[in-house]
C-alpha positions as semicolon CSV with decimal commas, in nm:
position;residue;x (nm);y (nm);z (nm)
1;X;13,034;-3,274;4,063
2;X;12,728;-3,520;3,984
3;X;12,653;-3,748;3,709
4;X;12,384;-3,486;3,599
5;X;12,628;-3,173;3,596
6;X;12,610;-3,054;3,237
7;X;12,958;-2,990;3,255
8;X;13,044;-3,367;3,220
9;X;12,824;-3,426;2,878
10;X;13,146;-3,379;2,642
11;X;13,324;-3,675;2,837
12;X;13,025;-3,876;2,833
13;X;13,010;-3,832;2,495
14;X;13,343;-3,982;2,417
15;X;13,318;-4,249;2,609
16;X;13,022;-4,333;2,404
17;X;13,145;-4,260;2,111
18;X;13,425;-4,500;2,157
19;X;13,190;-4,743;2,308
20;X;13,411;-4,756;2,670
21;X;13,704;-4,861;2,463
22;X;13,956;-4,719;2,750
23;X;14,244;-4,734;2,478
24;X;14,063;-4,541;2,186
25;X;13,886;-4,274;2,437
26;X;14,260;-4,219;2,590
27;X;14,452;-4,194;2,225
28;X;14,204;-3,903;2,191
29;X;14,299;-3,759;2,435
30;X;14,703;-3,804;2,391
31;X;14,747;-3,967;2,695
32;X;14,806;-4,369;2,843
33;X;14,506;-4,533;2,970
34;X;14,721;-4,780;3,193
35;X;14,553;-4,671;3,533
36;X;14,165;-4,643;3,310
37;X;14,242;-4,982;3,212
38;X;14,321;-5,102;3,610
39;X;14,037;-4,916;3,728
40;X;13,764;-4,959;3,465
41;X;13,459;-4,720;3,533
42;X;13,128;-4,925;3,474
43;X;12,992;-4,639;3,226
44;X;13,003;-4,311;3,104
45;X;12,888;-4,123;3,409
46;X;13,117;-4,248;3,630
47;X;13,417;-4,206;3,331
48;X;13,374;-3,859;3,364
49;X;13,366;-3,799;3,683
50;X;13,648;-3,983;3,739
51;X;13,859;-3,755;3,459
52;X;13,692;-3,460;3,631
53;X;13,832;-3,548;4,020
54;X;14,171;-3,635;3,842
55;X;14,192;-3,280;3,737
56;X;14,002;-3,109;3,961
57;X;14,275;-3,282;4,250
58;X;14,579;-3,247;4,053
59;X;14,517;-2,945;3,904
60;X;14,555;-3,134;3,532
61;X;14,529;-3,433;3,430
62;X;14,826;-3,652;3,543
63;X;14,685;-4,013;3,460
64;X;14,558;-4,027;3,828
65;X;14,235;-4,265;3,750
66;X;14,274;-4,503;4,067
67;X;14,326;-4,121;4,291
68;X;14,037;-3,987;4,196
């Protein structure tokens, strides 16, 4: 899954939204952004992807960000 895969535009999109703020983007979503926060991703592209490979590997998401 690339930065380009259309697939990936919703995350993008609320990463932008919240302007990278790690703690809005995962309140959102109804989850802790403790592992986000220790990894930061340097933009939206790589945010997504990153939330992708968490739940792509774990079959969910499971807070994974430093796994993916």
């Amino acid at each position: 899954m690339g930065g380009d895969d259309p697939s990936l535009a919703p995350l993008k999109a609320l990463y932008s939204t919240h302007g990278g703020d790690l703690t809005a983007i995962f309140a959102e979503l109804g989850d802790d952004p403790g592992k986000a926060i220790k990894y930061p991703p340097k933009d939206a592209d790589e945010f997504a992807t990153k939330v992708c490979d968490v739940v792509l590997a774990f079959g969910g998401w499971a807070g994974g960000f430093d796994d993916a």
